[in-house]
N, C-alpha and C positions, 0 to 999 in steps of 0.2 A: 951220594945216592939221592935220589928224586923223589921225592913222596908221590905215593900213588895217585892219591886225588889230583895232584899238580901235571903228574904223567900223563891221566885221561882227558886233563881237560888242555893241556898243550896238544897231545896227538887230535883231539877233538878240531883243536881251531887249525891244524896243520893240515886237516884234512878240507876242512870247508875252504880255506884260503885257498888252497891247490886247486878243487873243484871250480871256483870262482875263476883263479889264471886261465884253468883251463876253454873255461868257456868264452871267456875273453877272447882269449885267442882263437877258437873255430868260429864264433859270432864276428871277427874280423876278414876273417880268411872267407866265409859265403858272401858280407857285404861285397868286399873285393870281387870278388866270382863273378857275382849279379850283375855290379856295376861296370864289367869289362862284356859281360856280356849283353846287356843292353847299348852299353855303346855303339860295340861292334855291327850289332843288329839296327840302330839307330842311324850308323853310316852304310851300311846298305841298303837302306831304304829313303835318306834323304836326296832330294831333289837339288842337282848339279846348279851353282848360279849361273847366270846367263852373261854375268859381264866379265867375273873373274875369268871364266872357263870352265872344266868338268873339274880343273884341281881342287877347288874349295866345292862345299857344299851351300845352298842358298841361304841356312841359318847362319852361319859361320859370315857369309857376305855380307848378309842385313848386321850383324855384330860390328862388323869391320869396316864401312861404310855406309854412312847416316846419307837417309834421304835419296837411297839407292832401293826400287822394290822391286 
């Protein structure tokens, strides 16, 4: 059997540690959210390159090809 004192202060940390995962994990899953949603909003408002064609977008150009503006 468990002495009591050992009880409260095990369920005590079982509880803050769990609290912690928890948040971990929803503090991951809105980064993810945010950053797929600005992306997405990111690539419909960039401006198409002019040399690749409208497949790449102009950042992605200037990225992929130095000395091209």
């Amino acid at each position: 059997m468990i002495p009591k004192p050992a009880r409260v202060l095990l369920t005590g940390a079982s509880l803050i540690l769990g609290g912690v995962f928890t948040l971990n994990i929803i503090s991951s899953a809105t980064i993810g959210a945010l950053r797929f949603a600005t992306e997405s909003k990111r690539r419909g408002v960039a401006v198409p390159c002019r040399y690749f064609g409208s497949g790449k977008t102009r950042h992605a150009c200037i990225l992929h090809s130095p000395g091209i503006e």
